[in-house]
Structure formats: structure tokens, C-alpha cells
C-alpha positions as CSV (number, residue, x, y, z in Angstrom):
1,X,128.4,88.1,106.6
2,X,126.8,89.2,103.1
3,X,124.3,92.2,102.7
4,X,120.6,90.6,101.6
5,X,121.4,87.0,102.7
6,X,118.6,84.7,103.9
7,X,119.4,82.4,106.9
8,X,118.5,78.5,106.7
9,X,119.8,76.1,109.1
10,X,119.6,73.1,106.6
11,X,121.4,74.8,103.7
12,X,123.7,77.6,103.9
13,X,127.3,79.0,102.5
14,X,127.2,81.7,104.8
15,X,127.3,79.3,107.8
16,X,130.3,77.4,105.9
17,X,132.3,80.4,105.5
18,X,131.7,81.3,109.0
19,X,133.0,78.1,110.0
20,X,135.6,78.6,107.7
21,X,136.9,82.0,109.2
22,X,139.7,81.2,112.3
23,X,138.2,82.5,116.1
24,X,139.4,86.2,115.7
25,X,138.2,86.8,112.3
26,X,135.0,85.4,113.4
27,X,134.4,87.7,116.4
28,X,135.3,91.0,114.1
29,X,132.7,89.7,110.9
30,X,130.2,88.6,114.3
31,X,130.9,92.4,115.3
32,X,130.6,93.8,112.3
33,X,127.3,91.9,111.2
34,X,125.8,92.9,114.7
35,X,126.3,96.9,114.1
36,X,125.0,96.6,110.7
37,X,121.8,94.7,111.9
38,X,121.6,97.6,114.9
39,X,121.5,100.6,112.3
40,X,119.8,98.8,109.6
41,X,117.3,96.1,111.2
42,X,116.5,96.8,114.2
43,X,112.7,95.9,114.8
44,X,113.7,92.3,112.9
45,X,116.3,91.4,115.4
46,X,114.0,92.5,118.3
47,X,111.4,90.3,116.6
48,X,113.8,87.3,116.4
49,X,114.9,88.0,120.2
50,X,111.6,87.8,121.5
51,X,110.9,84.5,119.5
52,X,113.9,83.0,120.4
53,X,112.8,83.6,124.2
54,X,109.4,82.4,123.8
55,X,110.5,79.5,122.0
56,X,113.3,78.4,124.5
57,X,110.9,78.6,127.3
58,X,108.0,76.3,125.9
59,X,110.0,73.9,123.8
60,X,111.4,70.7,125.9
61,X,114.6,69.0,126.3
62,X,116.5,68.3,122.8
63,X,117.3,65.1,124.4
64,X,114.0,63.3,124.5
65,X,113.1,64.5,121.5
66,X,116.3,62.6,119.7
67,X,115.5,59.3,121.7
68,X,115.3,56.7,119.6
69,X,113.4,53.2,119.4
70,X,116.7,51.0,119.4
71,X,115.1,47.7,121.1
72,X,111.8,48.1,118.8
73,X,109.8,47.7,122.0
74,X,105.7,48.7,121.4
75,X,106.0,51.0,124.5
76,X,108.4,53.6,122.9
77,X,106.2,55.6,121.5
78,X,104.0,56.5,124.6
79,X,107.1,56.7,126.9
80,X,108.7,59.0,124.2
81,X,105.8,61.2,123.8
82,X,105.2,61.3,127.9
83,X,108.4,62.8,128.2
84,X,108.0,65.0,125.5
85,X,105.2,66.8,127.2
86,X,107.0,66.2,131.0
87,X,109.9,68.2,129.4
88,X,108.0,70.7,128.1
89,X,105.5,71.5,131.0
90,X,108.9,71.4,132.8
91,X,110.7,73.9,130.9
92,X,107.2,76.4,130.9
93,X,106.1,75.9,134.5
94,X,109.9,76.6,135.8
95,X,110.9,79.5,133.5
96,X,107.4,81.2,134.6
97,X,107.6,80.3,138.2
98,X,111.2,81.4,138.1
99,X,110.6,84.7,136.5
100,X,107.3,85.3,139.1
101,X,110.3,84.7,142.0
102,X,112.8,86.3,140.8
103,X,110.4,89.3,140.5
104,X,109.5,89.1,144.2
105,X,112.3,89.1,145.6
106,X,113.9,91.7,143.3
107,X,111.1,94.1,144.4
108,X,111.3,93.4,148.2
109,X,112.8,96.1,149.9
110,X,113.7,94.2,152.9
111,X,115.0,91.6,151.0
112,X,118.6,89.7,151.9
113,X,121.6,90.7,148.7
114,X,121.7,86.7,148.6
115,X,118.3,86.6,147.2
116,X,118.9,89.2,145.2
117,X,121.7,88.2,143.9
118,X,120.3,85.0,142.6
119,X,117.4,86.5,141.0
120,X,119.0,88.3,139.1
121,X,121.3,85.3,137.8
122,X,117.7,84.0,137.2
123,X,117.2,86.6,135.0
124,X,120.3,87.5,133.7
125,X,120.6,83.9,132.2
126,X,117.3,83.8,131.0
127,X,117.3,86.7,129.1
128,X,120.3,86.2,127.6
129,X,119.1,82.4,126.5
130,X,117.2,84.7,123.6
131,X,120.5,85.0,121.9
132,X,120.4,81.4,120.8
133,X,117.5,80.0,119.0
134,X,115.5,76.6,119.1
135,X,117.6,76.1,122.5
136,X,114.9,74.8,124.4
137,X,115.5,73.9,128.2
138,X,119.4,73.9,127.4
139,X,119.7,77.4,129.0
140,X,117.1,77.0,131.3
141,X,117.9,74.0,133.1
142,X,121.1,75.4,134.6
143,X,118.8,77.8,136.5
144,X,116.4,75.6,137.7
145,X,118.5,74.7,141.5
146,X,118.3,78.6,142.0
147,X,114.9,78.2,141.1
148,X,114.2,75.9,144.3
149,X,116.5,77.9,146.4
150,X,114.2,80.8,146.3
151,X,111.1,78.7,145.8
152,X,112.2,77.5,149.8
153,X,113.0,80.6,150.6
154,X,109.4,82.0,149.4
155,X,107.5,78.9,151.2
156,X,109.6,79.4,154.6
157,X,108.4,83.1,154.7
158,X,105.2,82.5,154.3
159,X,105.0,79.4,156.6
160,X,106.6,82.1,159.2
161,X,104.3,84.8,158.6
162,X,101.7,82.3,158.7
163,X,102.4,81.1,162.0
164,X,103.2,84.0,163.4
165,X,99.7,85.2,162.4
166,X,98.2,81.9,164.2
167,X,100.2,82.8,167.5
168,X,98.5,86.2,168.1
């Protein structure tokens, strides 16, 4: 909103005046700021793109991480920190895998527009997670059914091919 203003989640008047603004103000001073960091920052906001996709693909569910020990039981802590690092490995292994998929079947020439299709949905959202920061699997999850679908789709193929192979 203002020229040489720092960003901090915790404490900040430019968030507050955001707020402030009604829905159509706020999408001409989001506009406006966007240009301005196109002509004058570039390489900053590329930087904080690429951190904000690296970051929502390796950090885990928001969820878990704001469970609380409400019964005091002497267990909490091990469960909590279990599914910290389930959520996590989750939120890595699938964005990678997804990305590896969505690759092969974009690149297959012979491929059906279904497959396509949801590849580049794969893609298309998680790309455009990088928007937000500190999101974690938020984005992510929504894409993780399409995920499967092609993950089948990959594993019937190659079950096919193999036993084709075996047959000759």
C-alpha cells in the first residue's frame, strides 16, 4: 500500500488498512501494489514465490500443528509430534510424486485429454499455491485424489505392458 513498507505478520498498520478498505478498493490498491512490485521488484517477488512454493510443499497440515493437550494425557506429545512428521512426509512425498506424474503424462504423446487434463489441474493448482505463504498442505491436499487417479492410471499401464511383455 505505502512505498518502503516492511511486511510482518505479527504487527502491521498496512494489514489494518487493508482490512479496512471495502472489497473494490482493495482489488484496485492489490492491483496497483502488484504493478509497482512488477516494474520496481521484480527478482524479490520471484524470490518470495519460489519460497512460498518450497515452503507449502514441505511444511504439514496447520491442523496438527494447533492440536492441543486438552485432557493432559502423557501420550500427547509423541502422538502430536508423529503426526507432525506423517503430515509433513505427506505433504513432500505427494507434491513430488504428483509433479513426477503430472510430468509423464503431460509429455506422453499418446496420452488420453483426460489425463492431461488433470495434470495440468495438478499443476495449475500447485503453482499457483506460491501465491500464498506458510500455507502448507492447505493447497495441496485438494489435489491429492487426482494424485491417485493418475498414480492408478500409471500402475495399470505398466502392469499391462508388463504382462503383455510376459505373454510373448
Amino acid at each position: 500500500m505505502q512505498n518502503n513498507t516492511d511486511y510482518n505478520k505479527g504487527i502491521n498498520d498496512r494489514v489494518d488498512r487493508f482490512s479496512s478498505l471495502t472489497d473494490s478498493n482493495q482489488k484496485k490498491v492489490a492491483s496497483e501494489d502488484l504493478r509497482l512490485q512488477l516494474k520496481t521488484n521484480k527478482l524479490n517477488l520471484i524470490k518470495a514465490y519460489g519460497i512460498n512454493l518450497v515452503t507449502n510443499a514441505t511444511k504439514g497440515s496447520a491442523s496438527v500443528f494447533g492440536c492441543e493437550n486438552i485432557l493432559k494425557t502423557s501420550y500427547f506429545n509423541y502422538c502430536l509430534y508423529l503426526f507432525k512428521v506423517i503430515s509433513k512426509l505427506q505433504n513432500i512425498i505427494f507434491t513430488l510424486f504428483g509433479l513426477l506424474l503430472a510430468s509423464y503424462f503431460l509429455i506422453q504423446r499418446r496420452g488420453e485429454i483426460y489425463d492431461k487434463m488433470i495434470s495440468f489441474v495438478i499443476f495449475y493448482i500447485i503453482f499457483v499455491s506460491a501465491i500464498s505463504s506458510d500455507q502448507g498442505d492447505r493447497f495441496h491436499i485438494v489435489v491429492y485424489p487426482l494424485i491417485l487417479i493418475l498414480f492408478a492410471k500409471f500402475i495399470s499401464k505398466k502392469i499391462t505392458s508388463f504382462s503383455e511383455l510376459l505373454q510373448k
